[in-house]
C-alpha atoms as a printed R data frame, in Angstrom:
    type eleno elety resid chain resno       x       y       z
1   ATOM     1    CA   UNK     A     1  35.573 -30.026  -4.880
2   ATOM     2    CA   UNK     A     2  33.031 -27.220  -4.304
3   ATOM     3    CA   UNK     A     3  29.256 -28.052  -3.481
4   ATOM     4    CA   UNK     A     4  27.846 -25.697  -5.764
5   ATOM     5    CA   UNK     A     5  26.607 -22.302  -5.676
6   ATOM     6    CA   UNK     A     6  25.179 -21.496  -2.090
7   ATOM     7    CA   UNK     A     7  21.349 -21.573  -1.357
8   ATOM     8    CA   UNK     A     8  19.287 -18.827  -2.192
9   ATOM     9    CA   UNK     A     9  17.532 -18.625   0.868
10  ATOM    10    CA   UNK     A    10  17.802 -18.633   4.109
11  ATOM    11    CA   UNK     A    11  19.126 -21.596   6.296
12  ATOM    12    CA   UNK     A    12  16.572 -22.497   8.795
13  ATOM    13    CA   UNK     A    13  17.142 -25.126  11.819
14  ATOM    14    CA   UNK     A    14  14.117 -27.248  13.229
15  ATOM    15    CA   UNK     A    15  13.026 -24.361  15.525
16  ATOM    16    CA   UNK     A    16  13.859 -21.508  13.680
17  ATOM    17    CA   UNK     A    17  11.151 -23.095  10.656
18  ATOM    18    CA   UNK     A    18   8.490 -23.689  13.465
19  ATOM    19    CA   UNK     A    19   8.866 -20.304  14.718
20  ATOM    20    CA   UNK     A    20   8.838 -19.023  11.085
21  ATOM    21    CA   UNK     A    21   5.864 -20.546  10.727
22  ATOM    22    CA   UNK     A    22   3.916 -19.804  13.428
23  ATOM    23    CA   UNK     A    23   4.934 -16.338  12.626
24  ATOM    24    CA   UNK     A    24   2.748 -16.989   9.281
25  ATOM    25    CA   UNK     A    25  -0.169 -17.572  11.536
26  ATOM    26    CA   UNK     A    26   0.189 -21.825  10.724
27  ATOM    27    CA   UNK     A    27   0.697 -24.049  13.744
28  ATOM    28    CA   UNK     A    28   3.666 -26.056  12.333
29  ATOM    29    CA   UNK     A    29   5.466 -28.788  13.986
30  ATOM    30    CA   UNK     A    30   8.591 -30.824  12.953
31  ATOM    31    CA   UNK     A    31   7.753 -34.664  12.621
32  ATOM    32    CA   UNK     A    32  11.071 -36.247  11.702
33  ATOM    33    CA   UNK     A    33  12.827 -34.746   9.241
34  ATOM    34    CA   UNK     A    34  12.559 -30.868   8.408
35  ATOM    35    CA   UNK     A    35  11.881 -30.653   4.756
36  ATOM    36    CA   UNK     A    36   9.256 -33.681   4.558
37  ATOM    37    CA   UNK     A    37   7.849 -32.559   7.555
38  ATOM    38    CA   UNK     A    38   7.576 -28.443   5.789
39  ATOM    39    CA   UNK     A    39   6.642 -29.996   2.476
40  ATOM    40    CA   UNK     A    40   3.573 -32.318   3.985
41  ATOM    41    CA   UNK     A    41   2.548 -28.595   5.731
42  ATOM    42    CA   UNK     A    42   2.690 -27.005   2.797
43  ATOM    43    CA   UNK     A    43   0.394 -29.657   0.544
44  ATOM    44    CA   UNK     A    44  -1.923 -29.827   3.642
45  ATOM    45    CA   UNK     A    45  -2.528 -26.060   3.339
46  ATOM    46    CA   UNK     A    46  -2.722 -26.151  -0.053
47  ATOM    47    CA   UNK     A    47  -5.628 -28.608   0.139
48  ATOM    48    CA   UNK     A    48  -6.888 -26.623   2.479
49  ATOM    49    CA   UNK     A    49  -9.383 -23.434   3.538
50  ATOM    50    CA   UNK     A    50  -8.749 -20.646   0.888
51  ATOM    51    CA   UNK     A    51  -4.943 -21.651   0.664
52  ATOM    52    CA   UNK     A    52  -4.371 -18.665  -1.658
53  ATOM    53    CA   UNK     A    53  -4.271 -16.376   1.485
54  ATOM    54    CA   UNK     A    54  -1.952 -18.528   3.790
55  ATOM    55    CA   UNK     A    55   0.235 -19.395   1.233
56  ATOM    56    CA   UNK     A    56   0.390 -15.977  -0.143
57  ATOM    57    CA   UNK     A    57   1.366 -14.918   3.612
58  ATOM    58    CA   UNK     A    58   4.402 -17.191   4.043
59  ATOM    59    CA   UNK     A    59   5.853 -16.283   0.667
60  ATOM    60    CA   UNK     A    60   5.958 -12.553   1.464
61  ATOM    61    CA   UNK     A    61   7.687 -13.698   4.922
62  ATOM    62    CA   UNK     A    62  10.051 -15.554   3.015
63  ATOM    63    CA   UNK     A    63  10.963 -12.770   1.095
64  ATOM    64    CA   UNK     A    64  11.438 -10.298   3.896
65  ATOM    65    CA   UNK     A    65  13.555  -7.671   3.524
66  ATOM    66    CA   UNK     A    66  14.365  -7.152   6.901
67  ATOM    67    CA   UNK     A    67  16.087 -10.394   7.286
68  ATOM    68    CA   UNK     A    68  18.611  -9.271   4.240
69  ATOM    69    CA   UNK     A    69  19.509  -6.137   5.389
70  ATOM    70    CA   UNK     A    70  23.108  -7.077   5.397
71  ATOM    71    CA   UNK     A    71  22.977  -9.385   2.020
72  ATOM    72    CA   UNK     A    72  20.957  -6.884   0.238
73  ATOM    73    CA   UNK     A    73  22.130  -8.715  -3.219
74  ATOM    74    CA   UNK     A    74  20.984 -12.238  -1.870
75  ATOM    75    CA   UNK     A    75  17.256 -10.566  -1.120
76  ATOM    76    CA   UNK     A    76  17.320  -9.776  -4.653
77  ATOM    77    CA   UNK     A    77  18.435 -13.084  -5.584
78  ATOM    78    CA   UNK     A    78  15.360 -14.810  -3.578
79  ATOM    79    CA   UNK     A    79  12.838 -12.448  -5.398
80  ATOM    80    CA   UNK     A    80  14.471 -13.284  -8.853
81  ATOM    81    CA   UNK     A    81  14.050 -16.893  -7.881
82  ATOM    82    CA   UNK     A    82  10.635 -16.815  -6.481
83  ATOM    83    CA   UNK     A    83   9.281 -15.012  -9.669
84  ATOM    84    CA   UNK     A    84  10.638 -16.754 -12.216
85  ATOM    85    CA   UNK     A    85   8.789 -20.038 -10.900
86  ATOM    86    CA   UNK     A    86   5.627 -17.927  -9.440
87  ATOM    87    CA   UNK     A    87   5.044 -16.332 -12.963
88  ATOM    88    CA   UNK     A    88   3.977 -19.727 -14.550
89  ATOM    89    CA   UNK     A    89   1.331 -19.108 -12.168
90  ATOM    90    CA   UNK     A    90   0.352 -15.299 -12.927
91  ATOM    91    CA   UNK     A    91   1.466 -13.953  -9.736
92  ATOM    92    CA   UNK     A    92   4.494 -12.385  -8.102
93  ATOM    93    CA   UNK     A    93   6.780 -11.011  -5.000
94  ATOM    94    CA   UNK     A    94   6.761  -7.094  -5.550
95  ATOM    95    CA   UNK     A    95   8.783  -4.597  -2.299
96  ATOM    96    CA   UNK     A    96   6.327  -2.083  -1.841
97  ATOM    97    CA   UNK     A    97   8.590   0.179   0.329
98  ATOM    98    CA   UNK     A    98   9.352  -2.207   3.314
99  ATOM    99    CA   UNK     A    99   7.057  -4.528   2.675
100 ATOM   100    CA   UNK     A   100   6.931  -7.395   0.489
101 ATOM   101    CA   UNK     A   101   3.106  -7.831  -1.434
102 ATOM   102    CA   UNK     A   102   1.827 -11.086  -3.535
103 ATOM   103    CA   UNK     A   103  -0.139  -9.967  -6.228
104 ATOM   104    CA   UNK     A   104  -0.989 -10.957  -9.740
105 ATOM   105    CA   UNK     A   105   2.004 -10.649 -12.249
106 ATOM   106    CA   UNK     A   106   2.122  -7.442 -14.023
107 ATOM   107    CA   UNK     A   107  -0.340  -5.606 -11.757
108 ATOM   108    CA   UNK     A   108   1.933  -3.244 -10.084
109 ATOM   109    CA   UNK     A   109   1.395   0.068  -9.989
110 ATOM   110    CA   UNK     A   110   4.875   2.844  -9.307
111 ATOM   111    CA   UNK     A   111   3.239   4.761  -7.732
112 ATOM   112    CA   UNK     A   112   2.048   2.423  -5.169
113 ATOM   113    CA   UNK     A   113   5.422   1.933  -4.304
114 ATOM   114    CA   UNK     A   114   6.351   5.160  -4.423
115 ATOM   115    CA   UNK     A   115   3.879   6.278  -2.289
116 ATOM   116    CA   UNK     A   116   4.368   3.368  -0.007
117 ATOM   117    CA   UNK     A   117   8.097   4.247   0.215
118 ATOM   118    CA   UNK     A   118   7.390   7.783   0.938
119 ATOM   119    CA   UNK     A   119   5.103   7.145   3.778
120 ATOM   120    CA   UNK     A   120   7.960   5.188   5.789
121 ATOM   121    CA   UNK     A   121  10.454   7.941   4.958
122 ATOM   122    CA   UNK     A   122   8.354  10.235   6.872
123 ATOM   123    CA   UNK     A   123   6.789   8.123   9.494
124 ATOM   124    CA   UNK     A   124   3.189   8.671   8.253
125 ATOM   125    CA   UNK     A   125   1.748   5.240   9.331
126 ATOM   126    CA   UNK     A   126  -1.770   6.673   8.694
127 ATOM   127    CA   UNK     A   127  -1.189   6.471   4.909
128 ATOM   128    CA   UNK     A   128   0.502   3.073   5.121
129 ATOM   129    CA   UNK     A   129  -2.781   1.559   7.202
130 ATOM   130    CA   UNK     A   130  -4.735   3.066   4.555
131 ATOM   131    CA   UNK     A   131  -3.337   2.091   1.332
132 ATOM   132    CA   UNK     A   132  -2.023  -1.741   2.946
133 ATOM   133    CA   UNK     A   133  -5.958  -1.675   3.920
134 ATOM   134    CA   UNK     A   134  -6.992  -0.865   0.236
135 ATOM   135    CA   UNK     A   135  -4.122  -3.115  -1.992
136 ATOM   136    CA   UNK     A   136  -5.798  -5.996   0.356
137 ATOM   137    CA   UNK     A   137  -9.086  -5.561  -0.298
138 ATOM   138    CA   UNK     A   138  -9.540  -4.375  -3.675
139 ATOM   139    CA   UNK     A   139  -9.883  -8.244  -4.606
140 ATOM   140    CA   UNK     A   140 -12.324  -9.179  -2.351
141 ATOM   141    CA   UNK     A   141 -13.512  -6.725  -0.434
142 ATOM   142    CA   UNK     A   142 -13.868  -3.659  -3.405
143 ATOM   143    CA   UNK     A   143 -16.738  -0.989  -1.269
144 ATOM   144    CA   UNK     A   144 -13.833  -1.434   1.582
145 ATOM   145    CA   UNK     A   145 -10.844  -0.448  -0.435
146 ATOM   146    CA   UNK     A   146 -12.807   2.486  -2.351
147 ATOM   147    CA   UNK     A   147 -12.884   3.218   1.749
148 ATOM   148    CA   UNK     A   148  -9.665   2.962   2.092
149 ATOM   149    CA   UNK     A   149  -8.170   4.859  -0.711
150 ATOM   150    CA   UNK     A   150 -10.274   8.059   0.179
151 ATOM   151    CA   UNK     A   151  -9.283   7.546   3.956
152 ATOM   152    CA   UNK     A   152  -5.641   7.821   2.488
153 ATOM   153    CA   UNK     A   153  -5.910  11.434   0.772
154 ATOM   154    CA   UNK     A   154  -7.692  12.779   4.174
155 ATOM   155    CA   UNK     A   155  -5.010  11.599   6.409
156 ATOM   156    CA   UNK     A   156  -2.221  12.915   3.847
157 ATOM   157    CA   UNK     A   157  -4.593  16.617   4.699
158 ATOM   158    CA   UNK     A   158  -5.078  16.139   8.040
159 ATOM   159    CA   UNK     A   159  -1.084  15.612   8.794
160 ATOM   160    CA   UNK     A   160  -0.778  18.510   6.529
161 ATOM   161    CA   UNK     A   161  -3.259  20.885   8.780
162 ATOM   162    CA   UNK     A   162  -1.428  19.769  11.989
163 ATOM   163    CA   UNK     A   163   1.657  20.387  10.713
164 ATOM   164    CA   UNK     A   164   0.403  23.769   9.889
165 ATOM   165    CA   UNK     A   165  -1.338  24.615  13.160
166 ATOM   166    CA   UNK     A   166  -4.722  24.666  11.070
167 ATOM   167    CA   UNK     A   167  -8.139  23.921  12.121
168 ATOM   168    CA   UNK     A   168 -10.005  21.388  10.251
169 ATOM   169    CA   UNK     A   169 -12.571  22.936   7.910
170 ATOM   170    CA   UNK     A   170 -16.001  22.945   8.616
171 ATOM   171    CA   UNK     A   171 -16.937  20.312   5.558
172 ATOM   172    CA   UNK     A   172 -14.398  17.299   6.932
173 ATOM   173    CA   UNK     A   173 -15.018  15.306   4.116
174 ATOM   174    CA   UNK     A   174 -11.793  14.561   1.753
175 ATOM   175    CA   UNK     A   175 -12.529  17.754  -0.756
176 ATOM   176    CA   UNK     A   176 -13.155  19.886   2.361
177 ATOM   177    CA   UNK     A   177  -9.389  18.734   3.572
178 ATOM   178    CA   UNK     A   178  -8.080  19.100   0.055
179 ATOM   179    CA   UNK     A   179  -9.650  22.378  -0.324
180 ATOM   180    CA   UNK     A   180  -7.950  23.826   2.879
181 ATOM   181    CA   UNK     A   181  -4.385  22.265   2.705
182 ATOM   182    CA   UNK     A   182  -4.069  24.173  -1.039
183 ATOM   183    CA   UNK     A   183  -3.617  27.292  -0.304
184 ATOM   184    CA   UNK     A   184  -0.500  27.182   2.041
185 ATOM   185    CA   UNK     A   185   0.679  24.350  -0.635
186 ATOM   186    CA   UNK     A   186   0.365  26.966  -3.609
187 ATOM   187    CA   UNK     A   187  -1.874  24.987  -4.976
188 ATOM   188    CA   UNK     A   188  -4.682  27.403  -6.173
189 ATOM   189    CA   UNK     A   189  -5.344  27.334  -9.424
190 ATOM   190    CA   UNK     A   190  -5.598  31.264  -9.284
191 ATOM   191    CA   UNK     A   191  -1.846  31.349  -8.721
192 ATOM   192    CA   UNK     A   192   0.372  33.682 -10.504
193 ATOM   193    CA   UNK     A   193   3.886  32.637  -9.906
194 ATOM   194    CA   UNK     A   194   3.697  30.411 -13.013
195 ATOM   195    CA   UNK     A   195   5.385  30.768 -16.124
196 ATOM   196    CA   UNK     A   196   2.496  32.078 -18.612
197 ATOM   197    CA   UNK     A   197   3.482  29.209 -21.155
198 ATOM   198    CA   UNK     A   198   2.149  27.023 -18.956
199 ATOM   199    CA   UNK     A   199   0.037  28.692 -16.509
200 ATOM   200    CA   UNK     A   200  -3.425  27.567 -18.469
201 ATOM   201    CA   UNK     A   201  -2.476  23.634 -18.215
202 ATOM   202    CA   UNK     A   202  -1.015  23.379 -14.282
203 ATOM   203    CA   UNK     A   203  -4.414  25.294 -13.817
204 ATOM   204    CA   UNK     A   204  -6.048  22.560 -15.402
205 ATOM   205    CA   UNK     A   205  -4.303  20.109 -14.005
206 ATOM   206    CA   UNK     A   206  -4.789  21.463 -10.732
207 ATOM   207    CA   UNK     A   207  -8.467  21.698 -11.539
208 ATOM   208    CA   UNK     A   208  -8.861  17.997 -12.526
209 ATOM   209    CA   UNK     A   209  -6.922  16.794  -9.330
210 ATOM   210    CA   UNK     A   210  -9.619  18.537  -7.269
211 ATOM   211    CA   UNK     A   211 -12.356  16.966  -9.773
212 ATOM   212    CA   UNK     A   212 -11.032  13.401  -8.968
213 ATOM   213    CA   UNK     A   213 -10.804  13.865  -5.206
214 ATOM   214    CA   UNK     A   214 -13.943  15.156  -5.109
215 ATOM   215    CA   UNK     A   215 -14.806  11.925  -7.764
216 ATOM   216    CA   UNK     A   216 -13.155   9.793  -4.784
217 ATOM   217    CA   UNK     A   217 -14.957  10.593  -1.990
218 ATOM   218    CA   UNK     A   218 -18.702  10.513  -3.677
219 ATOM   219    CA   UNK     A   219 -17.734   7.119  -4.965
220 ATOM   220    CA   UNK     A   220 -16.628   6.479  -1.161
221 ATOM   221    CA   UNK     A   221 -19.948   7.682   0.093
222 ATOM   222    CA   UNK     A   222 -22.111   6.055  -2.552
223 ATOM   223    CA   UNK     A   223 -20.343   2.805  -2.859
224 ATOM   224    CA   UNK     A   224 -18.350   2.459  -0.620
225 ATOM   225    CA   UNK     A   225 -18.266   0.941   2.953
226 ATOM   226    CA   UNK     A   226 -18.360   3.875   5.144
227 ATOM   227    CA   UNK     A   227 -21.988   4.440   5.784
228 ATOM   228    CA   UNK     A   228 -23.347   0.576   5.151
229 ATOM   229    CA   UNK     A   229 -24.326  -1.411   2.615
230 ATOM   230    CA   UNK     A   230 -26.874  -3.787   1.787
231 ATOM   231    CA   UNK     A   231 -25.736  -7.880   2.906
232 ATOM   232    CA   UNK     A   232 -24.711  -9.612  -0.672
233 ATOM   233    CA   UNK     A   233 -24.684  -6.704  -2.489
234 ATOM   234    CA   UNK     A   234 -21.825  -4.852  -3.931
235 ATOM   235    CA   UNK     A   235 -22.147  -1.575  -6.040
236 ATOM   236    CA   UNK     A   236 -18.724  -1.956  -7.126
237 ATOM   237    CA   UNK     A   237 -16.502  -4.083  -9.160
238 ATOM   238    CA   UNK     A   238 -12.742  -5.029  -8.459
239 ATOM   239    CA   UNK     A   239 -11.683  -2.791 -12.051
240 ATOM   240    CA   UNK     A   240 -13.290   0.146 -10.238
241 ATOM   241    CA   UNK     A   241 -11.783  -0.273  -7.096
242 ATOM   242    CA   UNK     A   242  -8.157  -0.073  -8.434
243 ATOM   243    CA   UNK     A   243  -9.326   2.913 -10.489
244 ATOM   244    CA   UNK     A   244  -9.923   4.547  -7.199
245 ATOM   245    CA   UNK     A   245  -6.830   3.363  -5.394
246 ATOM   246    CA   UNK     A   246  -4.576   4.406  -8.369
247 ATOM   247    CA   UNK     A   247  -6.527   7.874  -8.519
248 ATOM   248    CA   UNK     A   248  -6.236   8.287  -4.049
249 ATOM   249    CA   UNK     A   249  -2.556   7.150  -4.310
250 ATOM   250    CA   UNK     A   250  -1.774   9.550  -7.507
251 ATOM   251    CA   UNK     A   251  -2.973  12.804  -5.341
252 ATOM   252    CA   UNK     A   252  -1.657  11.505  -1.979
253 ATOM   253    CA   UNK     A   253   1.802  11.639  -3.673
254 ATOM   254    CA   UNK     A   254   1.431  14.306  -5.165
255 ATOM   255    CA   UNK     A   255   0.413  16.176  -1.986
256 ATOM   256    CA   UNK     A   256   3.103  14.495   0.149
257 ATOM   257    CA   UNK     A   257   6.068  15.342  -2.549
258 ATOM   258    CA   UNK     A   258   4.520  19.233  -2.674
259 ATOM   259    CA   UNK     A   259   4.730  19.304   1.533
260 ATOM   260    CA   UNK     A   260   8.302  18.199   0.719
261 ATOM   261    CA   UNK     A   261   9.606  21.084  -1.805
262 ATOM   262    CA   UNK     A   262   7.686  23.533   0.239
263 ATOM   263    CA   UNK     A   263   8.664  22.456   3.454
264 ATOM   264    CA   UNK     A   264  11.672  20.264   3.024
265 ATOM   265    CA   UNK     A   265  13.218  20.288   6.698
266 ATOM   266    CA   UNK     A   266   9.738  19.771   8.524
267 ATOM   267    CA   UNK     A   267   8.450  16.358   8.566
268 ATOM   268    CA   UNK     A   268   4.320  15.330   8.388
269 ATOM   269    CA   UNK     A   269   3.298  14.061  11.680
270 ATOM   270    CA   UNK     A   270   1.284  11.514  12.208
271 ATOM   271    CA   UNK     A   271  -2.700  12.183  11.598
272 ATOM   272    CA   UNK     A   272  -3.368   9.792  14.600
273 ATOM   273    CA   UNK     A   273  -3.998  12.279  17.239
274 ATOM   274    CA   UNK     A   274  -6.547  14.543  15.627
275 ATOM   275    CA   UNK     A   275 -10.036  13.834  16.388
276 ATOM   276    CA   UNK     A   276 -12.903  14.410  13.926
């Protein structure tokens, strides 16, 4: 009779599973039989030099979206299956926009994703370098992700001025850029077009936003990676390093989704081209 539901996964000859491999950056090669041969890979790595990254590289390839895009309800299927047994572990397979990311269970963020998501939409691959740089590092590398996530609010301001046709501003650090992208964004806290009721709270709102980007880039400049740092010393922990990605990512979406109601039929270049 039947032989069962169908695999999860994907089907991969011989080749195809070197080439997948060697795609993870592992030089794999078949020795008899495929699944012994993947399995005794597998073990080797995980006996091997910080497995945690190598392994945690082929399971996002394994769960890569692009190779579902027709069986979009079988991708979901291999996350649901790789979680449930990954959990027991404390980790997990999360899409952040097109990508896949292996992090610790119950450590993702929306607006991550969001932002991640938003960034392909409009072809900003500044903001994705940024923020894939900072989610990376804020484990083990926290001065270079506190980097990162400042590097992703000035290139959110910097598409936003050349979009514009602005200049930059004569300060060029990140509450320099946010302080000249907020007027043409209407977002002056001395505005008037806003409904009295609530005119005193989006102007402290608005006030606090420029309080934490400003709070971003000193903590980039004093802790951070930017301008050096003494060998075996870090300033700052891992718990303050996602504060500062969460904060970054927070006003770089909130900057990106303003560009978009204001200017909904012109898209952000890319910040790329603009020199310091």
């Amino acid at each position: 009779m039947g032989g069962g539901p169908p695999p999860i996964g994907i089907y991969r000859s011989g080749p195809q599973l070197e080439r997948f491999m060697r795609g993870c950056n592992v030089d794999f090669r078949i020795n008899g039989s495929r699944v012994p041969s993947l399995t005794t890979a597998l073990l080797d790595i995980n006996r091997g030099f910080e497995p945690e990254k190598v392994l945690s590289r082929i399971i996002e390839a394994a769960a890569d979206p692009r190779d579902f895009i027709h069986e979009p309800e079988r991708h979901i299927a291999v996350l649901d299956h790789l979680n449930r047994v990954l959990r027991f572990d404390g980790f997990e397979v999360q899409q952040q926009g097109g990508r896949m990311r292996f992090v610790e269970a119950g450590k993702g963020v929306p607006v991550l994703a969001e932002l991640a998501g938003l960034s392909e939409v409009i072809d900003f691959d500044t903001v994705s370098r940024d923020l894939d740089r900072a989610l990376a590092s804020s484990q083990t590398d926290p001065e270079d992700a506190v980097t990162a996530a400042c590097s992703t609010v000035e290139g959110v301001c910097r598409s936003i001025l050349i979009e514009l046709g602005q200049p930059l501003p004569a300060k060029k650090d990140v509450l320099g850029l946010y302080n000249a992208v907020k007027q043409p964004l209407g977002l002056s806290p001395d505005r008037s077009d806003i409904d009295p009721l609530i005119a005193g709270d989006v102007r402290q709102i608005l006030s606090g936003l420029a309080t934490v980007i400003g709070g971003v880039g000193a903590l980039r400049t004093h802790g951070g990676d930017a301008h050096g740092r003494e060998k075996g010393y870090a300033r700052i922990d891992t718990r303050i390093a996602r504060l500062s990605i969460h904060a970054a990512s927070t006003a770089a979406l909130f900057l990106i989704e303003t560009w978009q109601r204001k200017f909904p039929t012109r898209p952000l270049p890319k910040a790329d081209h603009l020199g310091e």
